[in-house]
C-alpha positions in Angstrom: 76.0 80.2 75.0 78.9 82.6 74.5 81.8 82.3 76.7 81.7 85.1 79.0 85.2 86.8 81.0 84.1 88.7 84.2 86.8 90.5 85.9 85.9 91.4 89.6 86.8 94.2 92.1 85.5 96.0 94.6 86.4 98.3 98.0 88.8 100.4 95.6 88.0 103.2 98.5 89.2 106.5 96.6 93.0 104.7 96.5 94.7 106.6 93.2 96.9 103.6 92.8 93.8 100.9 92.9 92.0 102.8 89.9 94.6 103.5 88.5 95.9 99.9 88.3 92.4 99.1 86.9 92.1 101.8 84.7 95.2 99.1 83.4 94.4 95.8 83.9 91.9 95.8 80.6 95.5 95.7 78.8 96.7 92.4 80.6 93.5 90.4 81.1 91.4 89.7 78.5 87.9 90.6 80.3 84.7 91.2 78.3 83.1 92.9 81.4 84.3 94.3 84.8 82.4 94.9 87.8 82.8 97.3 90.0 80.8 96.0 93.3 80.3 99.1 95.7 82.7 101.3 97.6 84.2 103.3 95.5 85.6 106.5 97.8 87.7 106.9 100.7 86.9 107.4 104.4 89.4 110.1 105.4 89.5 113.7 105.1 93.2 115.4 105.9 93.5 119.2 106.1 96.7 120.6 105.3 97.4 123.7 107.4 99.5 126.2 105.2 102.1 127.8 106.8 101.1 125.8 110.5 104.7 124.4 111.1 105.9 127.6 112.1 105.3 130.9 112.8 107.6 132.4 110.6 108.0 132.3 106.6 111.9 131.7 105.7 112.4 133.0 102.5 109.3 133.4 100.8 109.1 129.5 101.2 105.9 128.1 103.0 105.8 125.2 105.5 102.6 123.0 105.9 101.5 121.2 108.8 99.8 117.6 107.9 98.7 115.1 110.5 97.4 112.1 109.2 95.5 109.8 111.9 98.2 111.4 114.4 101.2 111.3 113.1 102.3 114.7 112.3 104.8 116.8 110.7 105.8 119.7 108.4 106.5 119.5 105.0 107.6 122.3 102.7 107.0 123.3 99.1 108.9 120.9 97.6 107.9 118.0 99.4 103.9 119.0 99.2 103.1 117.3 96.2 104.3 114.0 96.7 102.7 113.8 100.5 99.2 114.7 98.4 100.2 112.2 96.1 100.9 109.8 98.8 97.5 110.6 100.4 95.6 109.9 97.3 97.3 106.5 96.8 96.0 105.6 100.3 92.3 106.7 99.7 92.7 109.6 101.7 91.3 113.1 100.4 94.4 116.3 101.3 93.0 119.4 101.1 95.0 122.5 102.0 93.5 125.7 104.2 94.9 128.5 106.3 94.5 128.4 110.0 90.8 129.9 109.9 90.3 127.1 107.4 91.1 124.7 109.3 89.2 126.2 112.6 85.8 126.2 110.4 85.9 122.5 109.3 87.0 122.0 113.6 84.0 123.5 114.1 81.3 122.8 111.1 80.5 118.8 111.0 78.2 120.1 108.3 81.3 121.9 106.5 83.2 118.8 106.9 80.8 116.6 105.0 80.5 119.3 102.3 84.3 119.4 101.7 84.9 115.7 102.0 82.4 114.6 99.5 83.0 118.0 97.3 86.8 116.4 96.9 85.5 112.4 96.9 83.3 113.1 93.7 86.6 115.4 91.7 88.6 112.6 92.4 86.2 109.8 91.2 85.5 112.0 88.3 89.7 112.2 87.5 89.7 108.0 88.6 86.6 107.5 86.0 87.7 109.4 83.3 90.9 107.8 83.1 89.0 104.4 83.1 86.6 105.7 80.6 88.8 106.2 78.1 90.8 103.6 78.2 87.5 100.8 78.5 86.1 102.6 75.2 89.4 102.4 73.5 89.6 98.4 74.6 86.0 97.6 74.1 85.3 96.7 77.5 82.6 97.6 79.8 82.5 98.8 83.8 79.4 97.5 85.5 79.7 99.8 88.6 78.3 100.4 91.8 78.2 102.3 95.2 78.8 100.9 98.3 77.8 100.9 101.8 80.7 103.3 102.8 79.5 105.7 99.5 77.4 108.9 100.4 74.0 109.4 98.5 75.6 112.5 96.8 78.3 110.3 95.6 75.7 107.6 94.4 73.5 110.2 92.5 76.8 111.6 91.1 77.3 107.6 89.7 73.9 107.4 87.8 74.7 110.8 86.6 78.3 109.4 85.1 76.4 106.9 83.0 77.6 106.4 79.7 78.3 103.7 76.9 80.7 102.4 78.7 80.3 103.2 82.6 77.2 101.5 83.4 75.3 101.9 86.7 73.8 98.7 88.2 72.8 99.6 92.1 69.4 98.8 92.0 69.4 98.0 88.3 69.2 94.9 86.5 71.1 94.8 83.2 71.8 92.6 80.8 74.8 91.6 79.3 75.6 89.5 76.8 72.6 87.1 77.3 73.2 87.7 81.2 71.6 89.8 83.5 73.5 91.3 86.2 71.3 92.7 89.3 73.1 95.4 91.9 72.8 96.5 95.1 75.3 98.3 97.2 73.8 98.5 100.1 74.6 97.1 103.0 73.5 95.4 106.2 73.9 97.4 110.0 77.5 97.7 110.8 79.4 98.8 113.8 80.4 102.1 112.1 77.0 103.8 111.1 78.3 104.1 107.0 75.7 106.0 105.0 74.1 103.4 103.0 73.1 100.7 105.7 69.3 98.7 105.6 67.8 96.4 107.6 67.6 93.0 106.7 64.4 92.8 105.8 64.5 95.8 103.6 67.6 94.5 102.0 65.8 91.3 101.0 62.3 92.6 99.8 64.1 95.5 97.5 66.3 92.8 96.1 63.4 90.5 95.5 62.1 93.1 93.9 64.7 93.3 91.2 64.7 89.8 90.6 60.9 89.8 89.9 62.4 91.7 86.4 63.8 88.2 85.6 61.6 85.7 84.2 62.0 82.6 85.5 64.1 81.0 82.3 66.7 84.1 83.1 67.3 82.9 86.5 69.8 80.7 85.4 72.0 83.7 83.6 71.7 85.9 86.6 74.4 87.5 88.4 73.8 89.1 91.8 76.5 91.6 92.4 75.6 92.0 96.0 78.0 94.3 97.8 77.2 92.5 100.9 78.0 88.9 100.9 76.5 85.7 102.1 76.3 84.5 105.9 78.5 81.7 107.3 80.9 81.4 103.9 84.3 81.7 103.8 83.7 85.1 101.8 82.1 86.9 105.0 84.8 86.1 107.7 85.8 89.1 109.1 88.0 90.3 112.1 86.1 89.9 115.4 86.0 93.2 116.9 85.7 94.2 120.9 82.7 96.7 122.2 85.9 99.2 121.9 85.9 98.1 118.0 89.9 96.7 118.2 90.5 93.3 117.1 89.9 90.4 119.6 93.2 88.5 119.8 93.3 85.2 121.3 96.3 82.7 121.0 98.4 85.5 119.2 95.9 85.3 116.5 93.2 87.8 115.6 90.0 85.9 115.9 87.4 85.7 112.7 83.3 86.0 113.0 81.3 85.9 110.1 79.1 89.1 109.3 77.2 88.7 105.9 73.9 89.1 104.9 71.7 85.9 106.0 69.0 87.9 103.5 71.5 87.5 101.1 72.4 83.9 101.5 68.5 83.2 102.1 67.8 85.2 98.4 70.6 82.9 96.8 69.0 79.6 98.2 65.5 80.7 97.4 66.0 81.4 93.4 69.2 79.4 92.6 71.4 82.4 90.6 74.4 82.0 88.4 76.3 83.1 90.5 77.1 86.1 93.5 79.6 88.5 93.2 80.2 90.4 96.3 82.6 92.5 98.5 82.7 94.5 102.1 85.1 92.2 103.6 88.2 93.5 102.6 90.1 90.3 104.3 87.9 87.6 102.9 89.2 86.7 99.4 88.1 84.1 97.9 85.1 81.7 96.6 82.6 79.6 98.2 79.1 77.9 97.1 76.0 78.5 98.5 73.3 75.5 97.9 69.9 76.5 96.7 66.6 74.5 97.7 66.4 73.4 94.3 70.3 71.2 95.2 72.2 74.0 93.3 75.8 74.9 94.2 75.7 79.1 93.3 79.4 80.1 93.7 79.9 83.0 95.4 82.7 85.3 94.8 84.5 88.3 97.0 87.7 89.4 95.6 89.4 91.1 98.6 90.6 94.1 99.0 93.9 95.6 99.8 93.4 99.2 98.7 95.5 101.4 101.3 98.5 99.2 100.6 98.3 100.3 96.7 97.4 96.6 95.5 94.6 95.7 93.6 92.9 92.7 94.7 90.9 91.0 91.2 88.6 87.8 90.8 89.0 86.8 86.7 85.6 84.8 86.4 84.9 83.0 83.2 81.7 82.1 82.4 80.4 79.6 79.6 77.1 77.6 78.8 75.4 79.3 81.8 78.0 78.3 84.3 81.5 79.6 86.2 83.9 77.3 84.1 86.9 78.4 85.6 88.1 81.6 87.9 91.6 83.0 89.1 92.1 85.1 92.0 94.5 87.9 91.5 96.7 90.6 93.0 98.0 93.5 90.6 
């Protein structure tokens, strides 16, 4: 079978810099394919109150009040488009408003949420386009998918992007190359309420679902790209949070729990895949193998995520005669 390059990324969260570094990365690693596996927009929404800092405009020049998770200060003309631009790279959507502007979002949830994903999809659309055209130009495809943290008008918005070379996979199976890739962004309850949470149970029947499209022979060329990963792995260890959701330290160390899917892991020991390509767990990097019943090591992979520091976090999978032949973790 055709020797297959995979390269893997996920939790990008709206970061500028992340897509833009893999809008790039086509030009320094040879990958046939790369997957995209769920959370693709950012969680924070900063207004910019123009003319805030003070109460008097100097000059015809305007000042602009910005607090970002409570550190605040003014900035003036000049200095306004790099702070956006520094907001952006971060995963973090600016948008500028006068005072009244910035009373009505205070005091509209519903104009909040209609704002924030308003500016998530027009920067996912500027993010994708750039990718676009640089994938079509290279030959290479993006197998991509929303997350947990994604809102439903921002998943709709991704099956509407669909083209010959941004393919949408949550809830899809598609093939590839002779292999079948099978996605599903959502994920289990976490301690933050995201928008795109299931049960366990319903997580496990709807993917079992989407494996009933294989037929049995296929099994062995199928990759789930689970945005969740497997229970008790080295790819699920999260921080251990308190009932205040801070990090339990113990020893001077921040202790680790693990959190993934036991559907999951119970999906990839029932029908022995390829292989699982995962994410959620921004600080668990790394790959681990699941046995099946059948006595099958699947490896599972989660490439990490390290998007408000600007990096790109990458797992280079290559895959040959039905099996992972050799992989390399990256940071770009």
């Amino acid at each position: 079978m055709d020797r297959l390059r995979v390269l893997l990324v996920s939790d990008l969260h709206g970061s500028s810099t992340a897509f833009g570094k893999l809008s790039n990365a086509v030009k320094f690693y040879k990958a046939d394919v790369v997957v995209l596996a769920g959370d693709l927009t950012g969680k924070a929404l900063v207004p910019i109150i123009k003319d805030g800092g003070s109460t008097e405009v100097t000059r015809g020049i305007s000042k602009y009040l910005v607090n970002v998770l409570g550190d605040v200060k003014v900035v003036g003309d000049g200095e306004l488009s790099n702070v956006m631009r520094s907001l952006r790279a971060r995963g973090y959507y600016p948008v500028i408003v006068d005072r009244a502007g910035y009373e009505e979002l205070v005091s509209s949830r519903e104009r909040v949420r209609e704002v924030f994903v308003r500016l998530m999809i027009e920067a996912l659309e500027e993010d994708l386009g750039r990718i676009e055209a640089r994938y079509r130009e290279a030959g290479v495809k993006l197998l991509l998918m929303p997350g947990n943290d994604d809102y439903p008008e921002v998943a709709s918005y991704v099956r509407r992007r669909a083209s010959d070379v941004l393919i949408p996979i949550d809830e899809e199976v598609v093939e590839f190359n002779g292999y079948y890739f099978l996605g599903f962004g959502y994920s289990t309850p976490t301690p933050w309420n995201t928008p795109r949470e299931v049960s366990e149970e319903e997580l496990r029947a709807r993917v079992e679902r989407l494996i009933g499209e294989v037929d049995q022979q296929g099994l062995g060329r199928l990759v789930l790209v689970i945005h969740d990963p497997p229970h008790n792995t080295l790819i699920d260890l999260a921080y251990q949070l308190d009932k205040n959701l801070r990090p339990v330290i113990r020893g001077g160390e921040v202790l680790r729990t693990h959190v993934g899917s036991k559907s999951v892991r119970a999906l990839i020991e029932e029908y022995s895949p390829l292989m699982g390509l995962h994410g959620h767990i921004h600080e668990a990097p790394g790959i681990d193998y699941v046995r099946s019943r059948a006595g099958v090591k699947v490896p599972v992979v989660n490439a990490g995520s390290e998007y408000s520091e600007g990096v790109l976090r990458m797992a280079y999978l290559i895959i040959e005669g039905g099996k992972l032949r050799n992989y390399f973790l990256l940071r770009g």
